[in-house]
HTML snippet that shows the backbone in 3Dmol.js (N, CA, C, O; Angstrom):
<script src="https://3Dmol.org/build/3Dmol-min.js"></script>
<div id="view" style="width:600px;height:400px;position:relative"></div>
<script>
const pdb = `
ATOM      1  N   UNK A   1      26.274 -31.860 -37.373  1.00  0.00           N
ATOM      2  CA  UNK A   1      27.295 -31.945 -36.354  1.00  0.00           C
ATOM      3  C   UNK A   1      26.950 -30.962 -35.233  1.00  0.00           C
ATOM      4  O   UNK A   1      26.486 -29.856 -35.513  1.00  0.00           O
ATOM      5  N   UNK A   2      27.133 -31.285 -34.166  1.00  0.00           N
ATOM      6  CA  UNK A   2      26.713 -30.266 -32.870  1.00  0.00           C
ATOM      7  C   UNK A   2      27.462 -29.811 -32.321  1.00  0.00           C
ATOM      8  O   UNK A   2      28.091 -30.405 -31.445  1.00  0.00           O
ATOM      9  N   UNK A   3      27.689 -28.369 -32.710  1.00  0.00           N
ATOM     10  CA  UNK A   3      28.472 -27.653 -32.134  1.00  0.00           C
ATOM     11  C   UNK A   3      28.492 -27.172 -30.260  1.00  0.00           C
ATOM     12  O   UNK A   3      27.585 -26.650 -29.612  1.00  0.00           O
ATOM     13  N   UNK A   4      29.706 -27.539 -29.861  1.00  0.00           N
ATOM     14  CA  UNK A   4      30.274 -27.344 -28.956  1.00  0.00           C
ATOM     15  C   UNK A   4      31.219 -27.047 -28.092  1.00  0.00           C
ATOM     16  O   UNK A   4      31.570 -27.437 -26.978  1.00  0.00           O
ATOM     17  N   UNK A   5      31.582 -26.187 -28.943  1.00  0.00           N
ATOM     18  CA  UNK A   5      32.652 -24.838 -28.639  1.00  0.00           C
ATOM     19  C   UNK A   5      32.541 -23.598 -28.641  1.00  0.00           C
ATOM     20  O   UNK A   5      32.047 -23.280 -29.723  1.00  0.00           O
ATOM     21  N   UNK A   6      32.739 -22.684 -27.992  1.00  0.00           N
ATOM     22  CA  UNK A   6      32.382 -20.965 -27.832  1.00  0.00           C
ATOM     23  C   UNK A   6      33.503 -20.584 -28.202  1.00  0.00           C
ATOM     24  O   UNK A   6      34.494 -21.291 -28.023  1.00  0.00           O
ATOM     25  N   UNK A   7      33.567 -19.289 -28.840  1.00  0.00           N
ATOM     26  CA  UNK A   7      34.825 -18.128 -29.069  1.00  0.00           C
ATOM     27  C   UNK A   7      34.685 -17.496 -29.227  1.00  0.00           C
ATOM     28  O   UNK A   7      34.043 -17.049 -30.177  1.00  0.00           O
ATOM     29  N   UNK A   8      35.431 -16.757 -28.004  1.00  0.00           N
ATOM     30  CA  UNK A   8      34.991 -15.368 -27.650  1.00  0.00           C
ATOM     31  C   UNK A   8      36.240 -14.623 -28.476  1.00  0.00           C
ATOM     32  O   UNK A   8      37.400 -14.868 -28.145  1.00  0.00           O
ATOM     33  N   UNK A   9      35.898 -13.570 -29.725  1.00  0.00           N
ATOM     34  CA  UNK A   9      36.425 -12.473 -29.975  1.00  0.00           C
ATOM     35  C   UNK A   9      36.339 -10.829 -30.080  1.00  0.00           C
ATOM     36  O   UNK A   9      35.223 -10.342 -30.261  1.00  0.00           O
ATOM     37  N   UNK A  10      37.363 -10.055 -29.982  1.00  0.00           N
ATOM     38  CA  UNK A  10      37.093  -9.235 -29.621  1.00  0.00           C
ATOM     39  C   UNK A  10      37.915  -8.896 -31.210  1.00  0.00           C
ATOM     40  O   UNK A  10      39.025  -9.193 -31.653  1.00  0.00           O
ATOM     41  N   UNK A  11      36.320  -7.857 -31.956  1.00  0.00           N
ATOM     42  CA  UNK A  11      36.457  -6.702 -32.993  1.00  0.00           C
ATOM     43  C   UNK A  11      36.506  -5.749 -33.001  1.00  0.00           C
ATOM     44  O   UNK A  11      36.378  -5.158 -31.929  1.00  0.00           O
ATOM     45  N   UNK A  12      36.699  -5.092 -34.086  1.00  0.00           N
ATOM     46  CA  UNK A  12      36.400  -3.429 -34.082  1.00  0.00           C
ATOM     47  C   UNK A  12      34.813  -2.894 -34.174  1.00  0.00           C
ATOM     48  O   UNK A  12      34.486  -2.632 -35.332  1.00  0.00           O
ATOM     49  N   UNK A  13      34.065  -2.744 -33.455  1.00  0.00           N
ATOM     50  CA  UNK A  13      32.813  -2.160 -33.322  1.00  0.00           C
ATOM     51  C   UNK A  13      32.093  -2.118 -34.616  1.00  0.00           C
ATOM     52  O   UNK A  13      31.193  -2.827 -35.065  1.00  0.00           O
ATOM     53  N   UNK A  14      32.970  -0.709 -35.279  1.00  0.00           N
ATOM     54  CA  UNK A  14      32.406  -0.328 -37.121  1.00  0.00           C
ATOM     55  C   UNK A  14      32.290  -1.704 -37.613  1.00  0.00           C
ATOM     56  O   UNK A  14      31.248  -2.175 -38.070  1.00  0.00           O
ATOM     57  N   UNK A  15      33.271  -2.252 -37.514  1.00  0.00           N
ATOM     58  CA  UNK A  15      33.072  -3.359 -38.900  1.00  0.00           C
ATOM     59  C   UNK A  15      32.467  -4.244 -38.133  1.00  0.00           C
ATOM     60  O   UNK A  15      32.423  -5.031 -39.078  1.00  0.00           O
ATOM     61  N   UNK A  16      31.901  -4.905 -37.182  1.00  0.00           N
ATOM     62  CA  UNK A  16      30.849  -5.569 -36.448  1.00  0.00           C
ATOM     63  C   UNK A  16      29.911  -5.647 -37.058  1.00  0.00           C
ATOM     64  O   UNK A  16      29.447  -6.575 -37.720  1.00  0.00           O
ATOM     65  N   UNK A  17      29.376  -4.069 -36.752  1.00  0.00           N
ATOM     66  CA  UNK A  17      28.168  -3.464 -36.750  1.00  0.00           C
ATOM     67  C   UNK A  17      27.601  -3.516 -38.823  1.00  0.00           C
ATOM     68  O   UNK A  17      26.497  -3.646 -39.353  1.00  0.00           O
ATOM     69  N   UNK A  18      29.090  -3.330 -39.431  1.00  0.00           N
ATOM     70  CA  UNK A  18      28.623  -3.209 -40.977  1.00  0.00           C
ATOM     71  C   UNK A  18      28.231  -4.592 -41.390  1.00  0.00           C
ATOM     72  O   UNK A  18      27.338  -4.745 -42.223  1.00  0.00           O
ATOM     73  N   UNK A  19      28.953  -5.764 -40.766  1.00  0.00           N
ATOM     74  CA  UNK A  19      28.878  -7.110 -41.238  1.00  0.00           C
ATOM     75  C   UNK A  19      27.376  -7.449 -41.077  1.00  0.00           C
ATOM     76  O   UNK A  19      26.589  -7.870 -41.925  1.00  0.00           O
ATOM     77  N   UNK A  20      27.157  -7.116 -39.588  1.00  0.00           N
ATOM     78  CA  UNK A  20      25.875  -7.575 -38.752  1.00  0.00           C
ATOM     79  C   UNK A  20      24.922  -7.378 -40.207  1.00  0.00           C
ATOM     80  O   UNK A  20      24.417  -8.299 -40.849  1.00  0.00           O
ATOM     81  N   UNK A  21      24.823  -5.652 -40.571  1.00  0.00           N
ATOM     82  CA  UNK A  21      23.752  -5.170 -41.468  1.00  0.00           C
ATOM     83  C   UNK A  21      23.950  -6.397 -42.839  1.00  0.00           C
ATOM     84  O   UNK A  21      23.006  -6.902 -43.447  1.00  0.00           O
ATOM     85  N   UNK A  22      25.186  -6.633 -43.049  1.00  0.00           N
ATOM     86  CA  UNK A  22      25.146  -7.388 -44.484  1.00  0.00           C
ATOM     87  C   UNK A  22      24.910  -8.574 -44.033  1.00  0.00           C
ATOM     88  O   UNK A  22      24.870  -9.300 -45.026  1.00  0.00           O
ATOM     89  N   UNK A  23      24.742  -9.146 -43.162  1.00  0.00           N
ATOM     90  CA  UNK A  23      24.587 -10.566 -43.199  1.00  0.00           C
ATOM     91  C   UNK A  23      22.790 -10.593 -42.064  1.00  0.00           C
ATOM     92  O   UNK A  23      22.374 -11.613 -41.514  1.00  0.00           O
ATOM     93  N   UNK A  24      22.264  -9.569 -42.023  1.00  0.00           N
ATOM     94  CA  UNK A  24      21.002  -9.618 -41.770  1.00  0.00           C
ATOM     95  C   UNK A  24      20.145  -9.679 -42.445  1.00  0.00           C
ATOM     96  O   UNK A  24      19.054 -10.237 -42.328  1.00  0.00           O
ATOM     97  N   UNK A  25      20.998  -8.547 -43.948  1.00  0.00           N
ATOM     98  CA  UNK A  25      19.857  -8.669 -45.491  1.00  0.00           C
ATOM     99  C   UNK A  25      19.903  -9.937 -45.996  1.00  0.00           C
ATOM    100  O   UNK A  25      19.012 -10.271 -46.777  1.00  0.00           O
ATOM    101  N   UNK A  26      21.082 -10.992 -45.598  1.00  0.00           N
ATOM    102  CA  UNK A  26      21.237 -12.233 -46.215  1.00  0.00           C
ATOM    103  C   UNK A  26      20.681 -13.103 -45.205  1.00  0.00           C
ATOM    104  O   UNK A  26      20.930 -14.282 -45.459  1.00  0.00           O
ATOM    105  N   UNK A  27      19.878 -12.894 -43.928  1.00  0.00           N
ATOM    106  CA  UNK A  27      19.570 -13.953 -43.227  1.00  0.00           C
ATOM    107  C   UNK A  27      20.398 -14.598 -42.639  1.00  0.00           C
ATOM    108  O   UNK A  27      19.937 -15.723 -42.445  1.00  0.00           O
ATOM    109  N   UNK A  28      21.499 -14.484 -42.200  1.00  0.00           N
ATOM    110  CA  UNK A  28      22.746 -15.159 -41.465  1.00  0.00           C
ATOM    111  C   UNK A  28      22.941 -14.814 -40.579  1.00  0.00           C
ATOM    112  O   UNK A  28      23.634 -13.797 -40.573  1.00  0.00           O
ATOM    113  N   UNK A  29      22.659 -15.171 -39.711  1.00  0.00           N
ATOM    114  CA  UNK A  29      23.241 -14.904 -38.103  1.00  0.00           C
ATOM    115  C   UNK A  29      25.004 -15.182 -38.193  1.00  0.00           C
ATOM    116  O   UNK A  29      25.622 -16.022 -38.846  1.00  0.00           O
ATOM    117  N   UNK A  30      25.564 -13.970 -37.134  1.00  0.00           N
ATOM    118  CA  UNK A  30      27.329 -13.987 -37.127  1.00  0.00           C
ATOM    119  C   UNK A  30      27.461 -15.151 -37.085  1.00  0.00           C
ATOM    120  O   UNK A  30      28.032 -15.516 -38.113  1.00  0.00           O
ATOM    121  N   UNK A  31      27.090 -16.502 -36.005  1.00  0.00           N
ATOM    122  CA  UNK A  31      27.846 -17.253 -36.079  1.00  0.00           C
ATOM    123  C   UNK A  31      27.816 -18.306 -37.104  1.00  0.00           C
ATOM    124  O   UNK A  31      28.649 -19.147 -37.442  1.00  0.00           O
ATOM    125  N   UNK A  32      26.988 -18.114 -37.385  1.00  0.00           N
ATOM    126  CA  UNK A  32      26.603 -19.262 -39.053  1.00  0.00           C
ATOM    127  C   UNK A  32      27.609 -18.855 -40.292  1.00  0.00           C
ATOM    128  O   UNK A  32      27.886 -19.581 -41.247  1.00  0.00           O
ATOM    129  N   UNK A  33      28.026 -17.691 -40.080  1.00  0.00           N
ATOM    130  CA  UNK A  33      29.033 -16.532 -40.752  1.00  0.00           C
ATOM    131  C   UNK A  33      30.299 -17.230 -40.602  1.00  0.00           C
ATOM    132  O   UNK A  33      30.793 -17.712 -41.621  1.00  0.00           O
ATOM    133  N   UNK A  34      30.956 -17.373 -39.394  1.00  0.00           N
ATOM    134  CA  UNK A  34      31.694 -17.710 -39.067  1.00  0.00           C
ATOM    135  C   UNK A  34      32.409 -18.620 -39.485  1.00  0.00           C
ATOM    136  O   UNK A  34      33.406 -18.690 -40.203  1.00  0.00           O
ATOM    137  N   UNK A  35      31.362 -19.767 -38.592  1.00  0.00           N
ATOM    138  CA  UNK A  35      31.321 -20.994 -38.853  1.00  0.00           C
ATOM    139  C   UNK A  35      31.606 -21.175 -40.434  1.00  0.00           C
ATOM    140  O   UNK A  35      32.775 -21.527 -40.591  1.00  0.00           O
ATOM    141  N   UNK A  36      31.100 -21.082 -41.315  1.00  0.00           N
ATOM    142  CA  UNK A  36      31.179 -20.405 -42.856  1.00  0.00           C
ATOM    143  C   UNK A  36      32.456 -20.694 -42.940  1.00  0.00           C
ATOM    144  O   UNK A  36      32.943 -21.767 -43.296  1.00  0.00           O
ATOM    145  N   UNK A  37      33.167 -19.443 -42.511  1.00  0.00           N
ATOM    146  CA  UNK A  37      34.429 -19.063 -42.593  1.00  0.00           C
ATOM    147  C   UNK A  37      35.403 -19.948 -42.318  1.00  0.00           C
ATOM    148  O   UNK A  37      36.406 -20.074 -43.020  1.00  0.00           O
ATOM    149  N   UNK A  38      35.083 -20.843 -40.918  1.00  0.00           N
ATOM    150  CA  UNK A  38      35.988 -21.535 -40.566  1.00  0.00           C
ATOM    151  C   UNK A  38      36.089 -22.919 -41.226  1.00  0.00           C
ATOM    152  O   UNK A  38      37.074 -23.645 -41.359  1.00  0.00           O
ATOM    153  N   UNK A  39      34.730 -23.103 -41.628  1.00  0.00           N
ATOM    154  CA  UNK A  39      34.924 -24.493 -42.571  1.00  0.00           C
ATOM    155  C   UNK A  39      35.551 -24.289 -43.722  1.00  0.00           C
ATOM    156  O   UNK A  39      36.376 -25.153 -44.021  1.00  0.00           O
ATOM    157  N   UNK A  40      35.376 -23.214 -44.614  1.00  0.00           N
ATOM    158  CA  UNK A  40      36.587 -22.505 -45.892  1.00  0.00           C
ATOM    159  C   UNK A  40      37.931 -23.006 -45.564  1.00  0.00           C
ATOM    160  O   UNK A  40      38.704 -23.575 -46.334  1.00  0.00           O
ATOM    161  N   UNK A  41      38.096 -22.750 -44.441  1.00  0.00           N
ATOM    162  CA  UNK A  41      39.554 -22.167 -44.130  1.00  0.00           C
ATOM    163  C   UNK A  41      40.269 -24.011 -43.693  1.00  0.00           C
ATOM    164  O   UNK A  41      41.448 -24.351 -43.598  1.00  0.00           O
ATOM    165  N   UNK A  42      39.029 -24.835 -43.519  1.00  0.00           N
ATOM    166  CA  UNK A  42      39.778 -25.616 -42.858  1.00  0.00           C
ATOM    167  C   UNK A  42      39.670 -26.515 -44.900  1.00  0.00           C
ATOM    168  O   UNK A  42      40.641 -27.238 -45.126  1.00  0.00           O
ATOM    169  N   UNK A  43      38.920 -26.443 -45.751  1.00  0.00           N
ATOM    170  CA  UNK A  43      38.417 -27.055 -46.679  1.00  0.00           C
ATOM    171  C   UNK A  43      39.560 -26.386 -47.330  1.00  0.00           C
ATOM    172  O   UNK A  43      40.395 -27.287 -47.407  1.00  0.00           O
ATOM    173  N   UNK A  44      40.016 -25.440 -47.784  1.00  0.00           N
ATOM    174  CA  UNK A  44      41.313 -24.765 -49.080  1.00  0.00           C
ATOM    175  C   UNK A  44      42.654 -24.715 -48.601  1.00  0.00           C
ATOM    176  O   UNK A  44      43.669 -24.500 -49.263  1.00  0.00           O
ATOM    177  N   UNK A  45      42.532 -24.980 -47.151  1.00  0.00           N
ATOM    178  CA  UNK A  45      44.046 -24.936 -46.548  1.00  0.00           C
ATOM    179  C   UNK A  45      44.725 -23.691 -46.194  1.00  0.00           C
ATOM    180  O   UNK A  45      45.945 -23.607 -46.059  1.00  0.00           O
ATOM    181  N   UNK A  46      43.997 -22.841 -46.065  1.00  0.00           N
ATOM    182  CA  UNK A  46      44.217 -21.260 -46.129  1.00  0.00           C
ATOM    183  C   UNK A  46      42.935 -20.340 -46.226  1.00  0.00           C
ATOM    184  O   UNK A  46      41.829 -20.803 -46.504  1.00  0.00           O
ATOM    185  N   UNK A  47      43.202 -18.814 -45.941  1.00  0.00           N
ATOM    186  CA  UNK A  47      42.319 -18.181 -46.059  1.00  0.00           C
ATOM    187  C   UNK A  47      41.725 -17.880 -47.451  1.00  0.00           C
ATOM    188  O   UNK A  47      42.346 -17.379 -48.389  1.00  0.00           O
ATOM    189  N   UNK A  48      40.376 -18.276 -47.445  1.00  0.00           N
ATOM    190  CA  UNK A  48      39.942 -18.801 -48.496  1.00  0.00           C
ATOM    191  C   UNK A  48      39.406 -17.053 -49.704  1.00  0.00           C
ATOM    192  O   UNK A  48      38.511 -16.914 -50.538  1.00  0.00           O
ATOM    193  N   UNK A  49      40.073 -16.450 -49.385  1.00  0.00           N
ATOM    194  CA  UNK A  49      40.234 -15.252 -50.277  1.00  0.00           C
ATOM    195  C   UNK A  49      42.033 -14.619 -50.447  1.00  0.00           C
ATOM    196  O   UNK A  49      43.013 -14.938 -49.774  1.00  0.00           O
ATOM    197  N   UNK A  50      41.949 -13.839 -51.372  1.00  0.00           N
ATOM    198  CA  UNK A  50      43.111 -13.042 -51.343  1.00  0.00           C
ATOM    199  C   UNK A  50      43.723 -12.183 -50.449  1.00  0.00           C
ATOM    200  O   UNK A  50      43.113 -11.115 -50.480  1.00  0.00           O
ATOM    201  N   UNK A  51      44.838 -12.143 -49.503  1.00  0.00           N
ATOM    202  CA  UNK A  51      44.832 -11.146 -48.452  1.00  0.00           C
ATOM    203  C   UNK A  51      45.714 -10.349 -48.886  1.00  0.00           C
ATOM    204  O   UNK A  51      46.846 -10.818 -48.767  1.00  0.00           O
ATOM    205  N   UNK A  52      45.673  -9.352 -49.333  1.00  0.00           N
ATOM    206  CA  UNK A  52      46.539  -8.307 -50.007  1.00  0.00           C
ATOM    207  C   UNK A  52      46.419  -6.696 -49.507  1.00  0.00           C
ATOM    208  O   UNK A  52      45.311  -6.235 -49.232  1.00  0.00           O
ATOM    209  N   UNK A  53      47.434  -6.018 -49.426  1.00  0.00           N
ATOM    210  CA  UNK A  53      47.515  -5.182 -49.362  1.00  0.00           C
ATOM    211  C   UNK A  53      46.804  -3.772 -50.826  1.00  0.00           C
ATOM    212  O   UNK A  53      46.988  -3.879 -52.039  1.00  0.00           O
ATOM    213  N   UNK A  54      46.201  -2.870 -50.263  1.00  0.00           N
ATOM    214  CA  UNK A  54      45.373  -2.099 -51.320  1.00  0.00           C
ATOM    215  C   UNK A  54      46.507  -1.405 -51.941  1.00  0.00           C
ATOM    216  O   UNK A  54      47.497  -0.994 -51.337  1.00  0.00           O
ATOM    217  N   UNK A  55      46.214  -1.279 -53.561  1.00  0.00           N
ATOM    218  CA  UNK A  55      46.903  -0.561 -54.176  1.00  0.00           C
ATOM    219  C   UNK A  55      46.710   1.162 -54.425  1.00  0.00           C
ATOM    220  O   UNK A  55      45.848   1.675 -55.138  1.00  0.00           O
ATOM    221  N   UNK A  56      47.591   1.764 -53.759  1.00  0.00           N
ATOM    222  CA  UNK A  56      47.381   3.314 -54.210  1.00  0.00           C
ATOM    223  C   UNK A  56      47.421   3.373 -55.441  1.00  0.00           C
ATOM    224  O   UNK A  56      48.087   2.859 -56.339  1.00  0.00           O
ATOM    225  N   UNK A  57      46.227   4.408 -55.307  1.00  0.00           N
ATOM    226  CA  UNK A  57      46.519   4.905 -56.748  1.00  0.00           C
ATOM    227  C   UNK A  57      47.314   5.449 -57.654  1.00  0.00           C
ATOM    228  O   UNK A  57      48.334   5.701 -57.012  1.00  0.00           O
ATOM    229  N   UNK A  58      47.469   5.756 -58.652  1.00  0.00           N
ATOM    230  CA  UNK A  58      48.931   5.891 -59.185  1.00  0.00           C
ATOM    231  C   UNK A  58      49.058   7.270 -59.339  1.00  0.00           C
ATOM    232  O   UNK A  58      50.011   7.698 -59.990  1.00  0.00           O
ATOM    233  N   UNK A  59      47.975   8.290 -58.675  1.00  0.00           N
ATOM    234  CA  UNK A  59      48.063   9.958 -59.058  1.00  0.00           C
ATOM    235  C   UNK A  59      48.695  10.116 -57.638  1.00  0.00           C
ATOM    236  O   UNK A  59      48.910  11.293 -57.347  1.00  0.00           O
ATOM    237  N   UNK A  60      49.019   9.255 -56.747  1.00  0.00           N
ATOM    238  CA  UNK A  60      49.095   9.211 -55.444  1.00  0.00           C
ATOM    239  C   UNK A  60      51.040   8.994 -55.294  1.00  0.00           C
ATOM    240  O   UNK A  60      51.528   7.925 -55.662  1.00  0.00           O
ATOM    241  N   UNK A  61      51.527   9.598 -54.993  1.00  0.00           N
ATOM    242  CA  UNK A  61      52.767  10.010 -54.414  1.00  0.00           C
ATOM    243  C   UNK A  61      53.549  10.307 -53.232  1.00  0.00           C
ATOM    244  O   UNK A  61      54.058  11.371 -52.878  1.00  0.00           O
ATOM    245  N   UNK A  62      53.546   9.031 -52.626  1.00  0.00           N
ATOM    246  CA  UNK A  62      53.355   9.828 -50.721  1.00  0.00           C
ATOM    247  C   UNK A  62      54.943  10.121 -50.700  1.00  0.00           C
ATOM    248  O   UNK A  62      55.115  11.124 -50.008  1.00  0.00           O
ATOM    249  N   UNK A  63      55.757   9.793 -51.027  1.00  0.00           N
ATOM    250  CA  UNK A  63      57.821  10.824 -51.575  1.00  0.00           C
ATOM    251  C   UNK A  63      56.738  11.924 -51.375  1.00  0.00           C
ATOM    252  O   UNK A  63      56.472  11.936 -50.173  1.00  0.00           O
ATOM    253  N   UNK A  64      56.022  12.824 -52.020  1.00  0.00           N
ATOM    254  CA  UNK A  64      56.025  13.683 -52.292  1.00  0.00           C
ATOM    255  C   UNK A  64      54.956  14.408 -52.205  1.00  0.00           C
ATOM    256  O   UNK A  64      54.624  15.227 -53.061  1.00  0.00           O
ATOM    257  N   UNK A  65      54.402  14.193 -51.282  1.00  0.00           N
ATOM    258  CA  UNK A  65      52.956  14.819 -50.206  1.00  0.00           C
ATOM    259  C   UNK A  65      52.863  14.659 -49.080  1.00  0.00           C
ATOM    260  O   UNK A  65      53.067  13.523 -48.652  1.00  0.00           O
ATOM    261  N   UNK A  66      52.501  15.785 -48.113  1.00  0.00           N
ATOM    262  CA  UNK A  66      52.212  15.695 -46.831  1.00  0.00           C
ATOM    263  C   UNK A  66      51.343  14.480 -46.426  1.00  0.00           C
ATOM    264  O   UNK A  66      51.039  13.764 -47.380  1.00  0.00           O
ATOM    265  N   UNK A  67      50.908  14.118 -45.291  1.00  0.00           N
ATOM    266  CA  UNK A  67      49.959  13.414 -44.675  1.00  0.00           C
ATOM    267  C   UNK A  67      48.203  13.820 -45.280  1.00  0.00           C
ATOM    268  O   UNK A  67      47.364  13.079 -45.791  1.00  0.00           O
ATOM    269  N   UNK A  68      48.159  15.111 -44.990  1.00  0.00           N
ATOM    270  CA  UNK A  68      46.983  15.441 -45.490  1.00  0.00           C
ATOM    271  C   UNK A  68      46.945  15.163 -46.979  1.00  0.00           C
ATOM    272  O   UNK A  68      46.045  14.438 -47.401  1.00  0.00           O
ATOM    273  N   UNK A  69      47.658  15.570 -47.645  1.00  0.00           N
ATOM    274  CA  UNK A  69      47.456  15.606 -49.042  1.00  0.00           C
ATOM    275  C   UNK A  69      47.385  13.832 -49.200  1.00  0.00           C
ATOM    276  O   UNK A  69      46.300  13.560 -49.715  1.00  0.00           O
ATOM    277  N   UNK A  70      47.836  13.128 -49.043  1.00  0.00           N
ATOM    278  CA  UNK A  70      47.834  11.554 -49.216  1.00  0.00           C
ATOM    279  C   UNK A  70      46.375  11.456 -48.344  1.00  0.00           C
ATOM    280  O   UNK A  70      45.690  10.803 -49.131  1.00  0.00           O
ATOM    281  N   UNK A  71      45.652  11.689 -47.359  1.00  0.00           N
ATOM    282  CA  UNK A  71      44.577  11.518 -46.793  1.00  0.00           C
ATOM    283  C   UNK A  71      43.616  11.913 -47.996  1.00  0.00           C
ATOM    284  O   UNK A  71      42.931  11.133 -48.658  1.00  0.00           O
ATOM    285  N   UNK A  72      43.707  13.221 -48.128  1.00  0.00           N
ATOM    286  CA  UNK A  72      42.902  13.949 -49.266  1.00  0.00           C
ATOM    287  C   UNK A  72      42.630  13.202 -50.839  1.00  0.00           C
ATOM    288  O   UNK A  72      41.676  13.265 -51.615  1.00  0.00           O
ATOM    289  N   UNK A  73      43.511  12.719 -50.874  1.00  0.00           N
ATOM    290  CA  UNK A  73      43.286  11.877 -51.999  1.00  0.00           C
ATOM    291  C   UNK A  73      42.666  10.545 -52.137  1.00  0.00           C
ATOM    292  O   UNK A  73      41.832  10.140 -52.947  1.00  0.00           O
ATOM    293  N   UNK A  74      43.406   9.818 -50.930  1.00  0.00           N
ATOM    294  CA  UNK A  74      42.788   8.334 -50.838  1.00  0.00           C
ATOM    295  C   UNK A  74      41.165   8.665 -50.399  1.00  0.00           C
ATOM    296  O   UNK A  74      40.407   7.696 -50.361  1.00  0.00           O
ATOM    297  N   UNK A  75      40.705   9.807 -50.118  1.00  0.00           N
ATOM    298  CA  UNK A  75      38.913   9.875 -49.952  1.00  0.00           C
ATOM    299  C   UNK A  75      37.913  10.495 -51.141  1.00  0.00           C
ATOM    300  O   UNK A  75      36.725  10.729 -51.364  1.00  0.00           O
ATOM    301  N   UNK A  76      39.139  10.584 -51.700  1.00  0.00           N
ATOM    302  CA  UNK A  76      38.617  11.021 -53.597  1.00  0.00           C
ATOM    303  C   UNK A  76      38.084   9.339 -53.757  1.00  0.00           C
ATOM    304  O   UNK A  76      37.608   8.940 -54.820  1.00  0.00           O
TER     305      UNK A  76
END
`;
const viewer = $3Dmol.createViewer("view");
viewer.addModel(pdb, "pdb");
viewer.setStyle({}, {cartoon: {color: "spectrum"}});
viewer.zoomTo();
viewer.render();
</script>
């Protein structure tokens, strides 16, 4: 099928730049990536992974720690 549509988005730089590296060791150019993505999404009816929020850990107490101390931990 011949693609003939452009879309232009705008990311966050870091995670650009991390994808770029993982999908260079795999031979994939972004938009083949994409594209990837968008056929998933149109094939399961949804985003074709789990979108969930991360679970703190359970030594983790933010009632009852500053900012730092909750920073300090989630980089443990």
């Amino acid at each position: 099928m011949e693609k003939t549509t452009t879309l232009n988005l705008r990311v966050n730089p870091d995670v650009k730049r991390r994808a770029e590296e993982v999908l260079s060791q795999l031979g994939i150019p972004m938009s083949t990536a994409i594209d990837i993505y968008l056929k998933q999404i149109s094939m399961t009816g949804g985003i074709p992974f789990a979108v969930t929020l991360p679970k703190a850990p359970v030594f983790v107490n933010p009632d009852l720690m500053t900012t730092d101390e909750i920073r300090a931990k989630l980089k443990e």
